[in-house]
C-alpha positions in Angstrom: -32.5 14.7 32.1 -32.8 11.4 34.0 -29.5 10.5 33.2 -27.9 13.4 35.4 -29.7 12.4 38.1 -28.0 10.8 41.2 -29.4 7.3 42.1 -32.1 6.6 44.6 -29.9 5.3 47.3 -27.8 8.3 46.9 -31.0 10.7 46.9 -32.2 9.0 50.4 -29.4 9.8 52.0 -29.1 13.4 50.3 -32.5 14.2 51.6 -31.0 13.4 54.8 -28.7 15.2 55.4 -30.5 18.3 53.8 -32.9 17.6 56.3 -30.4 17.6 58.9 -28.6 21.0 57.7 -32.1 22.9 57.9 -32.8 21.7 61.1 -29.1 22.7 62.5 -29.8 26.3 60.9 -32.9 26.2 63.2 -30.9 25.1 66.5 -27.7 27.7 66.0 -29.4 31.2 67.8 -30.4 28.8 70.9 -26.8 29.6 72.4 -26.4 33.3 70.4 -29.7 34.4 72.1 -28.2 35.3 75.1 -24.8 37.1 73.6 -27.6 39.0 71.0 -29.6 39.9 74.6 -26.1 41.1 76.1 -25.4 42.7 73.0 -28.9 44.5 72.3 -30.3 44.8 75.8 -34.0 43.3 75.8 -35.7 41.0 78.3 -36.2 37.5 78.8 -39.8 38.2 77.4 -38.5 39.6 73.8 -35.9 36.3 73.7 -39.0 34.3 74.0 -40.7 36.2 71.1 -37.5 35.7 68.8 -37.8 32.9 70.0 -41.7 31.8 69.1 -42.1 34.3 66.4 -39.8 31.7 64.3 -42.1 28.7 65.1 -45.3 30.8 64.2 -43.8 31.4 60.6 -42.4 27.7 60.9 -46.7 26.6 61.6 -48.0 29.0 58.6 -45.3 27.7 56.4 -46.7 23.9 57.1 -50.4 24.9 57.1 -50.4 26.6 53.7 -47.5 24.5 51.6 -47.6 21.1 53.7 -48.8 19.2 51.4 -47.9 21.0 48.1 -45.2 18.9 47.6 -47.7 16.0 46.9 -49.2 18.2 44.1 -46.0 20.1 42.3 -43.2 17.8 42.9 -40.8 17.5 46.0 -38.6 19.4 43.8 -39.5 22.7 43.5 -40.4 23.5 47.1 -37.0 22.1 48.2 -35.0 24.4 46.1 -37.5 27.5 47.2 -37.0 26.7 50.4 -33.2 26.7 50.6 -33.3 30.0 48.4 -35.2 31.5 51.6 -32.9 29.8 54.3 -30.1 31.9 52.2 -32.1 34.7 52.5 -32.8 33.8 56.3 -28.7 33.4 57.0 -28.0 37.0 55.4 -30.6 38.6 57.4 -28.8 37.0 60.6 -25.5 38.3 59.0 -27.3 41.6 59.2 -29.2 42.0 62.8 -28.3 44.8 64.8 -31.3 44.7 66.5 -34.4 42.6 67.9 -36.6 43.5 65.1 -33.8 42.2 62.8 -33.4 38.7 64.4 -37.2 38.6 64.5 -37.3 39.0 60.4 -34.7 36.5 59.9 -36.5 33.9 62.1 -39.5 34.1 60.5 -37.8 34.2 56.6 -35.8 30.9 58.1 -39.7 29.6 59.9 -41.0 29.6 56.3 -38.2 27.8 54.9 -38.0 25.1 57.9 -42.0 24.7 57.4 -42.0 24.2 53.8 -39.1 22.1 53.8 -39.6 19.7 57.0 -43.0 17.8 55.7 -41.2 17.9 52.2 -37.8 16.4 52.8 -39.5 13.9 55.4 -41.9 12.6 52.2 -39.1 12.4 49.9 -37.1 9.9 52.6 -40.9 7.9 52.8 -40.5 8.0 48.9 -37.0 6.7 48.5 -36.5 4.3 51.5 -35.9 0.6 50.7 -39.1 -1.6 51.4 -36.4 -4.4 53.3 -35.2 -1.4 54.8 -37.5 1.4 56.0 -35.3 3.5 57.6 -37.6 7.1 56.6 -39.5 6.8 59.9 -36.6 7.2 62.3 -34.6 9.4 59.9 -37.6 11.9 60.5 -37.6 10.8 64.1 -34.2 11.5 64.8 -33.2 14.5 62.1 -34.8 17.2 64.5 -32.9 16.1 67.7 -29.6 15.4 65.4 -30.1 18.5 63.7 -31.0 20.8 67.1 -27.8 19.5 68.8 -25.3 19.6 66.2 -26.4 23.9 65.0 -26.4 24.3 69.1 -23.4 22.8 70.3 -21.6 24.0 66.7 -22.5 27.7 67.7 -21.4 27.3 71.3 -18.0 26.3 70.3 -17.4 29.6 68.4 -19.5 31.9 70.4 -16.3 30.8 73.6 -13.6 30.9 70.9 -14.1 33.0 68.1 -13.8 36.5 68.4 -17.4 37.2 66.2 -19.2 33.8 66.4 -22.4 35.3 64.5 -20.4 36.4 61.1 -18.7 33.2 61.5 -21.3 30.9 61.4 -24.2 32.5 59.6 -21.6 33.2 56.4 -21.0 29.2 56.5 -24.4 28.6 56.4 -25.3 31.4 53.9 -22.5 29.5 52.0 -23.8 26.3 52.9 -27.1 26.3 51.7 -26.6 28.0 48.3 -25.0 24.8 47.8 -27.4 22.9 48.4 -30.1 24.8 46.5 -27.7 23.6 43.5 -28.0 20.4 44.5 -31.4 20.1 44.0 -31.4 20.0 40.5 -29.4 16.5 40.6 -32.0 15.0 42.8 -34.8 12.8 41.2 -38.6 13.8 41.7 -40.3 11.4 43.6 -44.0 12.5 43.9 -46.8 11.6 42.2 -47.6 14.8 41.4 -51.4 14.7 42.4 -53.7 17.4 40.8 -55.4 20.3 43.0 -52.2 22.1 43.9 -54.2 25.5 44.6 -56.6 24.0 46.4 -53.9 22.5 48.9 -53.1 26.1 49.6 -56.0 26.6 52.0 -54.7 26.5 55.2 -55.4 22.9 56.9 -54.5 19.9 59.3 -54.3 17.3 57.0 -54.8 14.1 58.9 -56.4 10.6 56.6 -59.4 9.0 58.7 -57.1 5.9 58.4 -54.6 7.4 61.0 -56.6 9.5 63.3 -56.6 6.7 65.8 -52.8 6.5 66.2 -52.8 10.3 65.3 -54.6 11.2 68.4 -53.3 8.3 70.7 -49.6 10.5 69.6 -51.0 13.5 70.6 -50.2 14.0 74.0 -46.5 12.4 73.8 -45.4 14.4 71.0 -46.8 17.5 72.5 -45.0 17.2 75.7 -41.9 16.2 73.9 -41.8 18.9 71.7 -43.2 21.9 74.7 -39.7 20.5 76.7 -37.9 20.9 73.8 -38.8 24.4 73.2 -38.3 25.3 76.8 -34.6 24.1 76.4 -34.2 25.6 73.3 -35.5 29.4 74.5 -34.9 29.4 77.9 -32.2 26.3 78.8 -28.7 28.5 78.9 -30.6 31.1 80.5 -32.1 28.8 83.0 -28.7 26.9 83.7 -27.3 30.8 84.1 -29.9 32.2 86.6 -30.6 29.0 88.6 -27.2 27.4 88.4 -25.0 30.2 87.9 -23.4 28.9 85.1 -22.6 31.4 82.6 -20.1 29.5 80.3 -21.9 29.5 76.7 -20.5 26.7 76.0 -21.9 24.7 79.1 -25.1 26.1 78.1 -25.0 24.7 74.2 -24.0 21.1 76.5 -27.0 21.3 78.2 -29.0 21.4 75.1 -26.9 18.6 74.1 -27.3 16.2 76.7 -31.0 16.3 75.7 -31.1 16.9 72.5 -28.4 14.5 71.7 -29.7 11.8 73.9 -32.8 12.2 71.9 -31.1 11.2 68.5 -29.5 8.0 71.1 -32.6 7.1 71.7 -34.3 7.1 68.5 -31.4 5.1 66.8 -31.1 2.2 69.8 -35.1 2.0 69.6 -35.9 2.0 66.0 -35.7 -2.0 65.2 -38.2 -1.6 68.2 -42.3 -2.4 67.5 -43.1 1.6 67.2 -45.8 0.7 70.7 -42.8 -0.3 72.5 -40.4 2.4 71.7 -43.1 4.9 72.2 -44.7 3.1 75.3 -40.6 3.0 77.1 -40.3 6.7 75.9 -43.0 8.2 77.6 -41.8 6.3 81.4 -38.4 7.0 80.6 -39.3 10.8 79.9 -41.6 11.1 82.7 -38.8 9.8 85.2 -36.3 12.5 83.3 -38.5 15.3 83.8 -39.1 14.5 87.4 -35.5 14.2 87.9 -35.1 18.0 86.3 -37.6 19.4 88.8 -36.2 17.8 91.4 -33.1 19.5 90.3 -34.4 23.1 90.4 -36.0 22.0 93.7 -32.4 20.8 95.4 -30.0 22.8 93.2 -28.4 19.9 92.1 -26.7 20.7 88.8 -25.5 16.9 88.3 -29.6 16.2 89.0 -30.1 19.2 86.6 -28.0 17.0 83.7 -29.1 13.5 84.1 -32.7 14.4 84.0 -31.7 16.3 80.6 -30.1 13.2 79.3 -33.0 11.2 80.5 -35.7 12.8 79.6 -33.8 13.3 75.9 -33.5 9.5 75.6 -37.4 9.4 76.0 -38.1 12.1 73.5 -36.0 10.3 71.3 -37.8 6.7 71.5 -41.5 8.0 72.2 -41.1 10.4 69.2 -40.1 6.9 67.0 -42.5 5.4 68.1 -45.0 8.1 67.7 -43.7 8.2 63.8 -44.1 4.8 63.0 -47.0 4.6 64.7 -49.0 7.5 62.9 -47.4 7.2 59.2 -47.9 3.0 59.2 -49.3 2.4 56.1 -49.9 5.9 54.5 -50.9 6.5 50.9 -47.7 8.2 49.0 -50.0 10.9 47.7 -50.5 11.9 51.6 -47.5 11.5 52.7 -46.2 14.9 52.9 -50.0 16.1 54.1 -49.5 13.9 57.1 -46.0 14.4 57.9 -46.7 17.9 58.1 -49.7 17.9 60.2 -47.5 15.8 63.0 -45.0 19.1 62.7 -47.8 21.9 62.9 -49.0 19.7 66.6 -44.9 20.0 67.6 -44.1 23.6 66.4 -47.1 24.8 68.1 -46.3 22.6 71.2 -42.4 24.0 71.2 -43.5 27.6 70.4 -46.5 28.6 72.5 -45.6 27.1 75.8 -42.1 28.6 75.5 -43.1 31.9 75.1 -45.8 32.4 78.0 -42.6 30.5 79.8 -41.1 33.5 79.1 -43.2 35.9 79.4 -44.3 34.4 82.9 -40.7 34.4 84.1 -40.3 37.5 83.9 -42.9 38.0 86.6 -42.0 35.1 88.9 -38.7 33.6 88.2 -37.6 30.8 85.8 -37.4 28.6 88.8 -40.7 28.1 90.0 -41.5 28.5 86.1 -39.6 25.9 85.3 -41.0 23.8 88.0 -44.5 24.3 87.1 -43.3 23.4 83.3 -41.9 20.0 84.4 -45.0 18.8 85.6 -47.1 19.5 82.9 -44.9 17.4 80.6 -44.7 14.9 82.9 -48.7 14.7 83.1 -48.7 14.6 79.1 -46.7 11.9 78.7 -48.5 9.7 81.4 -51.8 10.6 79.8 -50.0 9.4 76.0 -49.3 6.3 78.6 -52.4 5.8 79.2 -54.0 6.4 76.0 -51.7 3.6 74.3 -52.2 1.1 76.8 -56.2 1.5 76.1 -55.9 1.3 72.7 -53.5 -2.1 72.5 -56.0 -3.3 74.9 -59.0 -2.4 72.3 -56.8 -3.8 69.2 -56.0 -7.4 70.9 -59.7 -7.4 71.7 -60.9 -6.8 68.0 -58.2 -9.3 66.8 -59.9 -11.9 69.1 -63.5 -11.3 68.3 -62.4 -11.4 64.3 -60.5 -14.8 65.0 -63.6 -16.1 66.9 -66.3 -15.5 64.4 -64.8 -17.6 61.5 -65.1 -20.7 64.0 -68.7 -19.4 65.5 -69.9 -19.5 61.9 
């Protein structure tokens, strides 16, 4: 009944921090991959699977139920998928073997896919209008999320004595909870018909954004491919390059840039989204460069501040990216939209990371890492680039529109 549920502000910031838990979840076997490699015995090219086979479910979650929440109700697919990240968390409780951490990464890739585009819909449904704070709660829930489940798991993997029960039974624990809490939340979606139909597998992208859409494109893939290099292969790279083999240093490391990233999303977001993104992609670019240089020189202080760097950027580029692409959406395509910037960044943190992987295992992480660095940095000058042509083109078509009135 209407009058059990909790009020709109209070459902906002709900959403939130749902959002935020999932994404945690999502970040906690980044620093338990190497103790379950120790523990199990398989190569740096099987992490990387564990690793990417989560992001494929993640991408077939998104393609197939992306946009159903549009259709049945944010409801309903938020409560199904933290039913499967309880499934997910017992399955981790489980593993005693590769094959078992590769089931409960994909049950947990469903559950992140169906509930990222969702969630991130119902904060575009519920923000205030003199307020819009939706755009950089998206922006920033993945790098808030990533650091907290990382850094959280760290911790107990150097002081408890059986980090995985530990933490997976909290978060079995946890999300039960908030499968409960669904029921108090309001619905929010307008509940458009063809629900079946939005089943078909599909990049959902309205032709009124595909302009800012593709000018995102290259920033937010070589955001995200960074991201899942750090996230796969960061403690391990820190390990074998650096020779530090504290777990705890490791989980910092994804810190410094995934924390940075939630910095720089929150001091940029009163930013015009073209600024934050155009600053993210330089700062980024200069972070990256400072990283290679790092593995180049053996600098682990270089190694840090290029993390922290290059983190900040992700953060404000990613902002801007968000504003710039969901500026003016339809609330009926919300969801469809949101979801289709998510398939471009799972598929951009999973593939990349996994032929890392699998190529490091040929030639080194070093040199892998290396060759890595500079890609990024080539995608984010080229998202540079791209937005530079297209403020150009806008200012352009705002002159020629204010010139004709007085030609006339």
């Amino acid at each position: 009944m209407p009058s059990r549920r909790v009020p709109r502000p209070v459902a906002f910031w709900a959403a939130a921090v749902l959002l935020v838990l999932v994404l945690a979840a999502s970040g906690v076997p980044s620093p338990l991959y190497r103790v379950y490699q120790e523990q199990f015995g398989f190569s740096a090219g099987v992490l990387a699977t564990v690793f990417g086979i989560y992001a494929i479910a993640l991408l077939a979650a998104l393609l197939v139920v992306g946009a159903l929440s549009d259709h049945v109700g944010r409801r309903p697919v938020i409560a199904a998928g933290m039913l499967l990240q309880v499934a997910a968390m017992v399955l981790f409780l489980l593993a005693d073997g590769a094959g078992w951490l590769m089931a409960a990464r994909v049950v947990q890739g469903l559950s992140v896919g169906a509930l990222t585009g969702t969630l991130g819909a119902m904060l575009l449904d519920l923000q205030r209008r003199d307020r819009p704070l939706g755009p950089l709660l998206n922006a920033a829930s993945p790098t808030v999320g990533l650091s907290l489940g990382a850094v959280g798991a760290g911790v107990l993997v150097e002081f408890v004595a059986r980090p995985t029960v530990w933490v997976f039974g909290a978060l079995t624990a946890a999300f039960a909870l908030a499968a409960a809490a669904v029921l108090v939340l309001p619905e929010t979606s307008p509940r458009l018909p063809g629900a079946l139909a939005s089943l078909r597998p599909q990049v959902h992208v309205p032709s009124t954004q595909r302009g800012p859409f593709l000018v995102a494109l290259p920033a937010v893939v070589a955001m995200w491919s960074l991201g899942g290099l750090y996230l796969s292969l960061g403690p391990s790279l820190a390990a074998d390059v650096f020779g530090i083999e504290d777990h705890l240093v490791g989980s910092l490391l994804i810190l410094a840039m995934q924390g940075m990233g939630a910095v720089g999303s929150v001091t940029m977001w009163r930013v015009p989204a073209y600024t934050s993104m155009l600053s993210g992609c330089l700062v980024f670019a200069v972070g990256v460069t400072g990283t290679v240089a790092s593995l180049l020189t053996g600098s682990v202080l270089l190694f840090f501040v290029g993390a922290v760097l290059s983190g900040f950027g992700f953060g404000s580029a990613f902002l801007g990216a968000m504003g710039t692409v969901t500026r003016g959406v339809a609330p009926g395509e919300r969801a469809g939209l949101l979801s289709s910037i998510f398939v471009v960044g799972y598929l951009a943190f999973s593939l990349p990371a996994i032929a890392a992987g699998l190529v490091a295992g040929e030639v080194g992480l070093r040199p892998t890492a290396e060759v890595y660095g500079v890609v990024v940095i080539v995608l984010a000058l080229v998202a540079v680039v791209g937005l530079l042509r297209r403020r150009r083109t806008e200012r352009v078509s705002a002159a020629v529109e204010q010139a004709e009135p007085v030609a006339a």
